[in-house]
C-alpha positions in Angstrom: 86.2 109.7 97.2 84.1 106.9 95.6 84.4 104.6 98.4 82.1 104.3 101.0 83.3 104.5 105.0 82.5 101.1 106.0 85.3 99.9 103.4 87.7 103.0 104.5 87.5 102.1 107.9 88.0 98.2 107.6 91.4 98.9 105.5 92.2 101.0 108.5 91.6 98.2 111.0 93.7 95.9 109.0 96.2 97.7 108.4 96.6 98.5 111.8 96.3 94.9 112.8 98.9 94.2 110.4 101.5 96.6 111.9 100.5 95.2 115.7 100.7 91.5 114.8 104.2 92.1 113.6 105.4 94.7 116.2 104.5 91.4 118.4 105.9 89.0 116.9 108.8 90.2 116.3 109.1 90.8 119.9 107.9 87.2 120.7 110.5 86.2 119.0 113.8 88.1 120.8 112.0 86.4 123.9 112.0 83.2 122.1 108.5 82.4 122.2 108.4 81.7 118.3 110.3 79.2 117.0 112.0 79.3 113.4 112.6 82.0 111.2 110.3 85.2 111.0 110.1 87.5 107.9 108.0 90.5 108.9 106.3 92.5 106.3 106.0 95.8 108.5 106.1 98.9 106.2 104.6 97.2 103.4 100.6 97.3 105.2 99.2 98.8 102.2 100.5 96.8 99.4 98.5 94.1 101.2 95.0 95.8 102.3 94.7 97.6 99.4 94.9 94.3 97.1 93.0 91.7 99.4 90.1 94.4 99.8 89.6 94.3 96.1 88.9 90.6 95.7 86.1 88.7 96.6 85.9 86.7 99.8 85.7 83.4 97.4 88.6 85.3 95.3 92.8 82.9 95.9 95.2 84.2 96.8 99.1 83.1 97.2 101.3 84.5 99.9 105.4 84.2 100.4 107.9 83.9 103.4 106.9 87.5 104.3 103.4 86.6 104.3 101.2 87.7 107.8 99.8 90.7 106.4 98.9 88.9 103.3 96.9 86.5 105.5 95.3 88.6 107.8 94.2 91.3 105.2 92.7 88.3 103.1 90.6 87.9 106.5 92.4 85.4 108.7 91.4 85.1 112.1 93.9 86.8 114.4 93.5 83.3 117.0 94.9 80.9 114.9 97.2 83.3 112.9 99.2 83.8 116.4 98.6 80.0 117.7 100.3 78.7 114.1 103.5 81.2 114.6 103.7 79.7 118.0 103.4 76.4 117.3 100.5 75.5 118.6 97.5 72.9 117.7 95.2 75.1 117.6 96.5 76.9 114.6 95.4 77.2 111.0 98.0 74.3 110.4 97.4 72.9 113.2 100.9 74.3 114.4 102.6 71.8 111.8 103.3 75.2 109.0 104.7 77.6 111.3 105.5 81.7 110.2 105.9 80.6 106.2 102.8 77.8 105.6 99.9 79.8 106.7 96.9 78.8 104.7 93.1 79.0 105.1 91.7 77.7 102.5 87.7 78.5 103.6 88.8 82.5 103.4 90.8 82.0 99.6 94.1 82.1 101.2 95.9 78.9 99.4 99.2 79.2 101.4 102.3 81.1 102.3 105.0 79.7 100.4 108.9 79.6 101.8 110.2 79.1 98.2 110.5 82.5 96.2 108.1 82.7 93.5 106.6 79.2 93.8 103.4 81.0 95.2 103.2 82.4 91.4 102.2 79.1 89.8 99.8 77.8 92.3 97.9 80.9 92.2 97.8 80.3 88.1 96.6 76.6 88.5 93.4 78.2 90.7 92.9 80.4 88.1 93.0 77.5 85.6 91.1 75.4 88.1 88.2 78.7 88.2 88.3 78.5 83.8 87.7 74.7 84.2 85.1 74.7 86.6 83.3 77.9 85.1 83.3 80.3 87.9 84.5 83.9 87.6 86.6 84.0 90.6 90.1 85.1 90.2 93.5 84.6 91.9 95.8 86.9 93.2 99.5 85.9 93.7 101.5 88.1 95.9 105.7 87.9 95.5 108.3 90.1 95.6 111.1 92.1 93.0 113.5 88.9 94.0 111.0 86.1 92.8 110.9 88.2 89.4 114.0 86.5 88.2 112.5 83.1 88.7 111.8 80.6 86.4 108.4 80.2 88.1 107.1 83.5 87.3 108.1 83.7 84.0 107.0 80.3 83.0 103.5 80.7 84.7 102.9 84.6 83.5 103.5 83.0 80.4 100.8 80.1 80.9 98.3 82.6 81.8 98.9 84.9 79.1 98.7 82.4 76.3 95.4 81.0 78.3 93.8 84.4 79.3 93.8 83.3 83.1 92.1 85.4 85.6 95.3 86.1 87.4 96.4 88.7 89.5 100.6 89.0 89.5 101.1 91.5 91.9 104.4 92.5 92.7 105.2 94.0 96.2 108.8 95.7 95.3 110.9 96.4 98.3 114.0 97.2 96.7 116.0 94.4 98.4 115.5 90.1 97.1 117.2 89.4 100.9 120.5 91.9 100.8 120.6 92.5 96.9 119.2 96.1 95.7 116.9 95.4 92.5 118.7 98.0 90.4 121.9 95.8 90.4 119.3 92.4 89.7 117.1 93.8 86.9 118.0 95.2 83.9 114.5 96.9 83.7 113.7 99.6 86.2 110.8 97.3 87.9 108.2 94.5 87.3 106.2 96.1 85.3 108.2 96.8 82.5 108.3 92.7 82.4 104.6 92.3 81.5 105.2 93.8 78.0 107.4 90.3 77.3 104.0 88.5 77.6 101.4 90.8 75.9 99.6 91.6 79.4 98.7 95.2 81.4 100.3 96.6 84.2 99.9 99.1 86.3 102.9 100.4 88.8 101.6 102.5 91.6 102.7 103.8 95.4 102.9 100.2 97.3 102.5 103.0 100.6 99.1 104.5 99.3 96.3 101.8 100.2 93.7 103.3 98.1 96.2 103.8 95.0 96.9 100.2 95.5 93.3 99.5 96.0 92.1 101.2 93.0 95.0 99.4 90.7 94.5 96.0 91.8 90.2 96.5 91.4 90.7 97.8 87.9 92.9 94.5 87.2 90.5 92.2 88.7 87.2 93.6 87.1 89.1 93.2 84.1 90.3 89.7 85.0 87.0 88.8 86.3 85.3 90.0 82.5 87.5 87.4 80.8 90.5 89.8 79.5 93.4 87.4 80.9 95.8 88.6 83.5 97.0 91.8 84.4 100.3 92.9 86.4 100.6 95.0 89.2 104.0 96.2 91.1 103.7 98.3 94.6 106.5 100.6 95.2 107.0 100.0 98.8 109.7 99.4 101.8 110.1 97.0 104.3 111.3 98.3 107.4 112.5 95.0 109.4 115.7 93.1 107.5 115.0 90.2 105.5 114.5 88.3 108.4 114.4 89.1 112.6 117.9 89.5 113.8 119.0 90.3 110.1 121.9 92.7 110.9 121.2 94.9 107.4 124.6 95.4 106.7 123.7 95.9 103.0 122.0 99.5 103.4 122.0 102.2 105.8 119.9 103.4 108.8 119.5 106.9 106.8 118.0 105.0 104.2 115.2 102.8 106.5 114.8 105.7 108.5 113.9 107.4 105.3 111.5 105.3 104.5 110.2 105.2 108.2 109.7 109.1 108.7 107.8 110.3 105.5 106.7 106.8 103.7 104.7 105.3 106.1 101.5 104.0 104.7 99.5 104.0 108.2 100.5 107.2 108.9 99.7 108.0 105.5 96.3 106.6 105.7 95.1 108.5 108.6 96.0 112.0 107.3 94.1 111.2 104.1 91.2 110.0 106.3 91.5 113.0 108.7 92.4 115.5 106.1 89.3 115.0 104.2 86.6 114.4 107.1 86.2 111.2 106.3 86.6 109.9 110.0 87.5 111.5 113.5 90.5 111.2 115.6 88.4 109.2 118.3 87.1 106.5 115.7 90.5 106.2 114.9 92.1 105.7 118.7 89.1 103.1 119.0 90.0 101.1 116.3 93.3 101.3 117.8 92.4 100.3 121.0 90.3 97.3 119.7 92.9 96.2 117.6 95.3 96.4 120.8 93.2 94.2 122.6 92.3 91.7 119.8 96.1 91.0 119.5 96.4 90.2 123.2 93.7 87.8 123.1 95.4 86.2 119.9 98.6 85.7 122.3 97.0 84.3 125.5 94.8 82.3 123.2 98.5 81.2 121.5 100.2 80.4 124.7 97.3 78.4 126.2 97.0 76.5 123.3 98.9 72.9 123.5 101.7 71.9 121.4 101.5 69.0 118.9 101.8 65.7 120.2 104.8 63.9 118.9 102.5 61.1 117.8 100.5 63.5 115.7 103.9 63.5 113.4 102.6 61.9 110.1 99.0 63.2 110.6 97.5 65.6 107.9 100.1 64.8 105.3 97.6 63.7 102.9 93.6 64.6 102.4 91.0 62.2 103.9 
């Protein structure tokens, strides 16, 4: 494997800190410590790790309403990740954007976006913003099959294909845009057979396999990076939670997400690839799993000691300084 063990073993970590931050907050929430809605991305780890680890640290990227593990693979501090889903001041938003408006802009991450596929033409106007400015960094936009049948994505994959943006579409494809399967919303069999419309790559790979993802996504962005325009990429993957906490899933069966759950896992995956072939041992493993255990509990007590936003602190941040 052409990969060295220091990068194997971080996609490891974050992976596993992606399926403990959700685990908890979805639990927070039942128990009413989060407020709002809460879209959990749990099942889809790898869609995530294996893109963000292929960028740059000074590389964008875009995120959705299903967008923690987007965050924290892109580097976000687990702290202020937890304290913004709670509501709290001392979060990236300062509390104010809640589960869906997580951004942190000094680690690339211009913003989870509540509205399906608006993410997709912000991350083109960084990448026209990086032509304009003569850097060589390059944005990635994450969205799901649903936000394929936007006007947003077609009308900025279109932009960046007549312009030759350094853009990154990558579709994570769930199967479900909220309760609606994509075979009965896409006449195509997935997003990749869209990019052909606007003259640009794609590559459709297992959204479970992190290193199949991670391989896909760094052939697109060298490419990106060298000047030839964007490329498309769509993750087969499966989210395990409904569309949202409490969602009662009456749209597909427990066969089905059990399914998924039993042989698709893409932690479970992971490991056996990393213990089949020697790469790590079982105990690095459990200690990455015990550090990641007790990194998330600090991220909670640092979340519920954290004070809520004054009510005179309203209008503040609404425009930059």
């Amino acid at each position: 494997m052409d990969i060295d063990k220091d990068l194997l073993l971080k996609m490891y970590r974050k992976m596993r800190e992606i399926r403990v931050f959700e685990t908890c907050a979805g639990e927070l929430y039942l128990q009413g410590s989060i407020w709002g809605a809460v879209h959990l991305c749990t099942g889809q780890e790898a869609t995530a790790v294996g893109a963000c680890h292929a960028l740059r640290e000074d590389d964008y990227i875009t995120s959705t309403h299903r967008g923690h593990g987007h965050c924290i693979a892109k580097g976000a501090d687990l702290k202020p990740m937890m304290a913004e889903i709670f509501g709290r001041t001392t979060g990236y938003c300062f509390g104010k954007g809640g589960s869906m408006h997580i951004a942190d802009l000094d680690g690339g991450n211009l913003g989870a976006n509540a509205i399906v596929g608006d993410g997709i033409a912000i991350a083109v106007g960084a990448a026209l913003g990086s032509r304009i400015k003569g850097t060589d960094q390059v944005s990635l936009t994450f969205f799901g099959d649903g936000a394929t049948g936007t006007g947003a994505f077609h009308e900025a994959i279109n932009l960046a294909a007549v312009l030759k943006l350094p853009v990154i579409f990558m579709c994570e494809n769930n199967h479900y845009a909220v309760s609606t399967h994509v075979d009965y919303s896409s006449p195509v069999p997935g997003a990749a057979d869209r990019a052909a419309a606007y003259g640009i790559p794609s590559y459709s790979v297992d959204g479970n396999d992190v290193l199949a993802v991670y391989k896909a996504v760094r052939q697109a962005v060298d490419l990106a990076r060298d000047g030839d325009g964007p490329q498309l990429v769509e993750g087969l993957t499966y989210r395990w939670e409904g569309h949202y906490k409490g969602d009662p899933e009456i749209y597909r069966s427990k066969e089905e997400v059990e399914e998924w759950r039993q042989n698709q896992d893409p932690l479970l995956r992971y490991q056996r690839i990393l213990l089949d072939d020697d790469f790590v041992t079982t105990e690095e493993l459990d200690q990455i799993d015990d550090d990641v255990n007790a990194a998330i509990e600090e991220a909670i007590e640092y979340a519920e000691d954290s004070p809520i936003p004054p009510l005179e602190s309203l209008f503040d941040n609404l425009y930059v300084e």
